[in-house]
N, C-alpha and C positions, 0 to 999 in steps of 0.2 A: 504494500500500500504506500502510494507518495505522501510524504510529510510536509508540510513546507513550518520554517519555521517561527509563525503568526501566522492570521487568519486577515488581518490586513490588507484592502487592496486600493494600489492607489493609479490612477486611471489619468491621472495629471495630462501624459505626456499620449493621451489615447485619443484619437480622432474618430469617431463613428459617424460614419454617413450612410448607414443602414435605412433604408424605407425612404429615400430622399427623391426627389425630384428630380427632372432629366435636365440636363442642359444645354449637350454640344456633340458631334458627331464624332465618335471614335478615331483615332489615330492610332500612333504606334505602342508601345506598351514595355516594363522594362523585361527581365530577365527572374523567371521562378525558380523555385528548387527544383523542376522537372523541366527551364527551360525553353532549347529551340524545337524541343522533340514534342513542341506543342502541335504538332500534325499526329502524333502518334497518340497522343491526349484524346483528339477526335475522337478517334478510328476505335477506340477503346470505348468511348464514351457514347457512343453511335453516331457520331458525325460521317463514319461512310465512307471506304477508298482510303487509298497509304497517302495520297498525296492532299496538300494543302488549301482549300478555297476561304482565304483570308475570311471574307463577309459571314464565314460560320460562326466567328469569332466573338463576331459582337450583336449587341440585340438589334433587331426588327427594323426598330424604328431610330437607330444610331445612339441611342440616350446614354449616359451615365451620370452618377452619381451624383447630386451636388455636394455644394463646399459646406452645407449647413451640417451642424452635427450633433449630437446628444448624451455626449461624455461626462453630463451631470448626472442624466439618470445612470447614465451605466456605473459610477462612482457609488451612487446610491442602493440601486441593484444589489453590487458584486461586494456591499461591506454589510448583508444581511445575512443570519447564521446559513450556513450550507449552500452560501449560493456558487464558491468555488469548486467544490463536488457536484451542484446540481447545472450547473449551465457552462458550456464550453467558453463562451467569450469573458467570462468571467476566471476561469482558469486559464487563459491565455494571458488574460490581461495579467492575472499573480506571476505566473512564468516570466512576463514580459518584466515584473518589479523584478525578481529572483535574478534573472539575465543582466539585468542595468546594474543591482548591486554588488554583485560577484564582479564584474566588470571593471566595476569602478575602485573596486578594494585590489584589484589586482593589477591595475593598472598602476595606483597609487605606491603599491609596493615597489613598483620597478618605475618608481620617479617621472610618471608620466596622467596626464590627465584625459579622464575619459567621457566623450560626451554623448551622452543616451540619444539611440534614434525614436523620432517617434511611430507608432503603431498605427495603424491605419483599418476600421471592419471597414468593409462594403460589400455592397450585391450588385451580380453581372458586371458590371463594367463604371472604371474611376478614371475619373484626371488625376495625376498628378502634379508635384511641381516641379518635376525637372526631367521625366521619360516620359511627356507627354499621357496619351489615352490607352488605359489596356481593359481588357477583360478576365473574367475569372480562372476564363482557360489557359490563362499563361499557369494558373496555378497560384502559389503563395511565392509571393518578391520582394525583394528588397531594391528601391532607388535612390542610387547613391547623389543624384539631384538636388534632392531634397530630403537627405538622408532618412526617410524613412520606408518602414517594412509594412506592405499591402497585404492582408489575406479578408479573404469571401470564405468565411465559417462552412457554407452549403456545400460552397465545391468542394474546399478543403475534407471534409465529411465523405463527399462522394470519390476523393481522390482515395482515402485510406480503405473506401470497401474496393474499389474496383482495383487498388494494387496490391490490397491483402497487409497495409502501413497501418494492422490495427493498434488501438490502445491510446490511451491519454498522454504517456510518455512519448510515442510517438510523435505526438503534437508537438511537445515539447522541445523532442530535438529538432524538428522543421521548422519550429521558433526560430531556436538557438542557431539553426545554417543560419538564417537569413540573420540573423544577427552577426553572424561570422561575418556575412559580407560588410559588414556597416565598419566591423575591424577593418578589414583590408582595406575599405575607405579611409579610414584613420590614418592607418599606415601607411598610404601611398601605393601600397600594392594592387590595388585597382589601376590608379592612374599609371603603372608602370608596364601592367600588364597589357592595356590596350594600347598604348606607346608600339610594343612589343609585335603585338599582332600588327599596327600597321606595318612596319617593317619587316616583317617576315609574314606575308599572308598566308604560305603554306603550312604556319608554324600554327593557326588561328585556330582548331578546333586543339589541337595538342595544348596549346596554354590556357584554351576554357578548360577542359578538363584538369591539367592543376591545380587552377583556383578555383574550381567548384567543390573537389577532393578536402582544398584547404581550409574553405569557409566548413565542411563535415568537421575536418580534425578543430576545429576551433570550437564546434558543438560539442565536443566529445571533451575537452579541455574541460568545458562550462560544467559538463556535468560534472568531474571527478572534482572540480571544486567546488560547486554548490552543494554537493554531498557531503564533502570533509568538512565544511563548514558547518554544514547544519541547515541549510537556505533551503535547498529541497534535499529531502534524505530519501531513495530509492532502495528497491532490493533487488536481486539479479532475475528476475522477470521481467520488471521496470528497463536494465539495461538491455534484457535483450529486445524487447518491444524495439526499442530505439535501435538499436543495433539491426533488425528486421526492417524497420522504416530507411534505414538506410540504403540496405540492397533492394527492397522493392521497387524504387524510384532508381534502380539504375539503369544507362540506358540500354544493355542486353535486355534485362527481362521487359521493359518498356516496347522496345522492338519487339520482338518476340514473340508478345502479349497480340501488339497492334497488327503487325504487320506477315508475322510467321518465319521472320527472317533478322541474321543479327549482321550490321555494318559496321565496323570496328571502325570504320574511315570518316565515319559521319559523329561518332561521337562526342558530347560535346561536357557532359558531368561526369562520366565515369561509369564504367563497370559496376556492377551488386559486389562483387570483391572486392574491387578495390573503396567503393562508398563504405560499404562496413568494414574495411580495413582503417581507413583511415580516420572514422569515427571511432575505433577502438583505440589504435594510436594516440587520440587526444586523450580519450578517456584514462588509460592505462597512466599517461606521464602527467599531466595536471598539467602542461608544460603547452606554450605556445611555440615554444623552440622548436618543439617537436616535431612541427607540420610544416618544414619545409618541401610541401610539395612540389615545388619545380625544379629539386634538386634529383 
């Protein structure tokens, strides 16, 4: 059973535009934890055919989300007895407090200062402020724009039954990727990496899967320290849920699933091995040193 440790949930830094009003015509969208292999997303989900028809992507009538948002209720909601066992957005939102403060204690340790991205619900499809318009079918993302991390609760739900990423710790680590990437933001390793791909564009799907691998060991770091501490304290079914969410979403079994077929060449996150390799990796060292994936 997960523990966290208080029952406090503080929602400050959380943007809900759930139930909100339409306003603008879908654009481009940033990057999920499942990515470019958003064709394969479809194909699984019943979208139809291996190949891509963008306009599937988004609703009907173009709409998404507005910027209006209701993060007082959800503050209110999610600090009433059992509402973080009894409602998903509400144990996201604690996950999301657990992830900023381990973060930032660890950042502080190694003489550096760490700034919380913020959270983002919405349904079908959101503006952002710095990767443009996406939809839910990208999956759960983080954009490093406007450094905050995007998930749609519904699909996120329909992602874990249809790739078998069952269990609430799961979530948790899906979190925690997309929080990995908000480090690498930190760090410059974002901006070094697509430096990188432009100059070497053969090199482009080889150095997403680095940093996708990276942003997992960085979830896996989160966890072995929010458990030594005491933040969230798990038990080894909790690690393997996560550990399971991590190969699910890799892109063999994603191919595989979608398409019947695996492209080692198209790859763009990683292998089920290597995604729970490299998840265990963090977890194992507590160590961000750990996860030099592009070595």
């Amino acid at each position: 059973m997960i523990k966290f440790d208080d029952s406090s949930v503080d929602a400050s830094g959380v943007r809900d535009r759930r139930g909100k009003g339409s306003t603008a015509a879908i654009g481009g969208g940033g990057v999920g934890i499942v990515g470019l292999l958003v064709y394969a997303l479809f194909s699984v989900l019943g979208g139809g055919g291996s190949g891509l028809d963008p306009s599937l992507l988004f609703p009907a009538d173009g709409s998404v989300q507005s910027k209006a948002d209701t993060s007082g209720d959800l503050q209110t909601r999610c600090n009433t007895e059992g509402a973080i066992e009894k409602y998903d957005d509400c144990y996201l939102v604690k996950v999301y407090n657990e992830i900023n403060e381990v973060w930032t204690d660890d950042f502080a340790r190694r003489g550096e200062r760490y700034e919380r991205p913020a959270l983002t619900f919405f349904e079908t499809a959101v503006s952002t402020g710095g990767c443009g318009r996406a939809s839910s079918q990208v999956g759960p993302f983080y954009c490093p724009g406007d450094e905050s991390i995007y998930i749609d609760i519904g699909f996120l739900a329909e992602l874990q039954r249809q790739f078998g990423a069952a269990g609430r710790y799961a979530q948790a680590y899906i979190l925690a990727h997309e929080a990995g990437h908000h480090i690498q933001t930190m760090l410059g390793t974002e901006d070094r990496m697509r430096q990188e791909q432009r100059s070497s564009p053969k090199r482009k799907n080889e150095l997403s899967v680095a940093f996708e691998l990276q942003a997992d060991c960085y979830a896996g770091v989160w966890s072995r320290l929010a458990d030594d501490a005491g933040n969230v304290s798990v038990s080894e079914d909790e690690v393997r849920e996560a550990q399971a969410a991590a190969a699910a979403v890799g892109d063999d079994r994603i191919q595989q699933k979608s398409t019947g077929r695996v492209d080692p060449e198209s790859w763009t996150h990683g292998s089920a091995a290597q995604r729970e390799r490299w998840f265990t990796t963090g977890r194992d060292s507590g160590n961000l040193n750990a996860c030099d994936t592009f070595a």
